[in-house]
C-alpha positions, 0 to 999 in steps of 0.5 A: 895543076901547076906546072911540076918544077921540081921532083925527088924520086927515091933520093938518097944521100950518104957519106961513109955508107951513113945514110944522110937524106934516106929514101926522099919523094917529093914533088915541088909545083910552081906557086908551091912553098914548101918548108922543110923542117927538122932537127939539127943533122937532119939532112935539110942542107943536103936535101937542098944541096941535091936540089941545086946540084951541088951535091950527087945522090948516092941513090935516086934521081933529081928531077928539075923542069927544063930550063928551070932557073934556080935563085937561091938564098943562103944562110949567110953573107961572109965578105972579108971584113977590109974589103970594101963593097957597096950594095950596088957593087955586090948586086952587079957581080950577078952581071944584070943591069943597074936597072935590073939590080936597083928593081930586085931592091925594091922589091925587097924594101931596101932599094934605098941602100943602094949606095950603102956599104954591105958591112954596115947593113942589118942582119935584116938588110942583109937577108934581103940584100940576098934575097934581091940578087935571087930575084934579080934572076927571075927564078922560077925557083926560090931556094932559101936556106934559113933565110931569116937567120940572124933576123930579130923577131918582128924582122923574121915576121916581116921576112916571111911575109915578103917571101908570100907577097913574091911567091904570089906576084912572080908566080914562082916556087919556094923551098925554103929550110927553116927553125923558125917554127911558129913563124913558117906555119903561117907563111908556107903551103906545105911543111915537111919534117925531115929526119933523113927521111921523110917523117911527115908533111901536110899543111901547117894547120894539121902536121902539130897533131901528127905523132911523127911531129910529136915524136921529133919536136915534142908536145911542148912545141906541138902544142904551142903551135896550135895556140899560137897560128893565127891570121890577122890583118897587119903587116910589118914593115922592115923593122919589124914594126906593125903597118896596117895593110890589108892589101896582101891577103892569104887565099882565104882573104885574110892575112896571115901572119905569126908576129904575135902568140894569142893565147 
């Protein structure tokens, strides 16, 4: 068994005695990605708030491993339009060192803008410039709020492969929240659908035919998913555009990934 990294042990948490996350068990291992899912109000932020210690349980007990170290990844990157900031600049604020900073941006495909302003960036560039100064940690954890928003399709396919890829070579677990529905089912180990609390979790193959599933999202949307899992031997590229490379392969020796719908 992996080593436990994170455990939520009757977690509840409420604002004006409404109930926001209710009653959530949930055990995060290293190796683990773990996507949580769910409608708007459900909860998923708070839920990741109680993880990272920014927000107090009402009732429950967060449980981290000692020592843990937490790299986390939020929805957005807000900076002051007029203030100028390069890449370089925003990655040594985490007060590691240039070589340390410029290896975290390679290893998230934009090593090459380290001189680059940040307001010239893509939102795509952006997204990985913030999943660069998590890195650069070394977490034991990767925490990921939406992190391919304001990402174009192919970008969020590419994304979500990268996070696969770093999972597998720092040995780390992920949380990750998430709308991109069709995408996640191909690049996560367990899905957990969040409506204050927890409504199901399984593996991304069985939790569309689960009623709970159903009920939240819809038959439309269960169905779809079905249809559109696939694996296939491709990746993408920062843009978003298809490369050969079956280098990166899932556990069953195929790569997985959710670009494109068979139907």
């Amino acid at each position: 068994m992996n080593e436990l990294l994170v455990t939520l042990d009757d977690l509840t948490v409420a604002f004006d005695d409404r109930p926001v996350v209710d009653h959530v068990n949930l055990k995060v291992h290293r190796g683990d990605i773990l996507t949580i899912i769910g409608p708007n109000g459900a909860g998923k932020t708070t839920l990741i708030k109680a993880v990272l210690g920014l927000q107090k349980p009402t009732r429950g007990v967060v449980s981290l491993a000692r020592k843990l170290v937490i790299g986390y990844v939020p929805q957005h990157l807000t900076l002051e339009s007029t203030l100028p900031l390069s890449v370089k600049r925003f990655m040594m604020l985490t007060g590691r060192s240039e070589p340390d900073c410029q290896a975290a941006l390679s290893k998230t495909g934009v090593g090459h803008l380290f001189n680059a302003s940040v307001h010239h960036l893509s939102g795509g560039e952006k997204q990985r410039l913030l999943l660069a100064r998590a890195l650069v940690r070394k977490p034991d954890l990767l925490v990921l709020d939406e992190p391919a928003q304001g990402v174009d399709i192919n970008g969020q396919a590419s994304l979500y492969e990268l996070i696969r890829q770093l999972r597998d070579e720092l040995n780390c677990g992920v949380i990750m929240i998430s709308h991109d529905l069709h995408l996640v089912m191909a690049a996560t180990d367990q899905v957990i659908c969040l409506n204050q609390h927890i409504c199901c979790s399984g593996h991304p193959a069985d939790i569309s035919h689960d009623p709970a599933f159903i009920e939240t999202f819809g038959t439309q949307v269960a169905e779809s998913l079905a249809v559109y899992h696939h694996r296939h031997n491709h990746s993408h590229d920062l843009h978003g555009d298809v490369v050969e490379d079956t280098s990166v392969a899932s556990p069953s020796g195929h790569q997985e990934c959710s670009g494109h719908a068979h139907h």
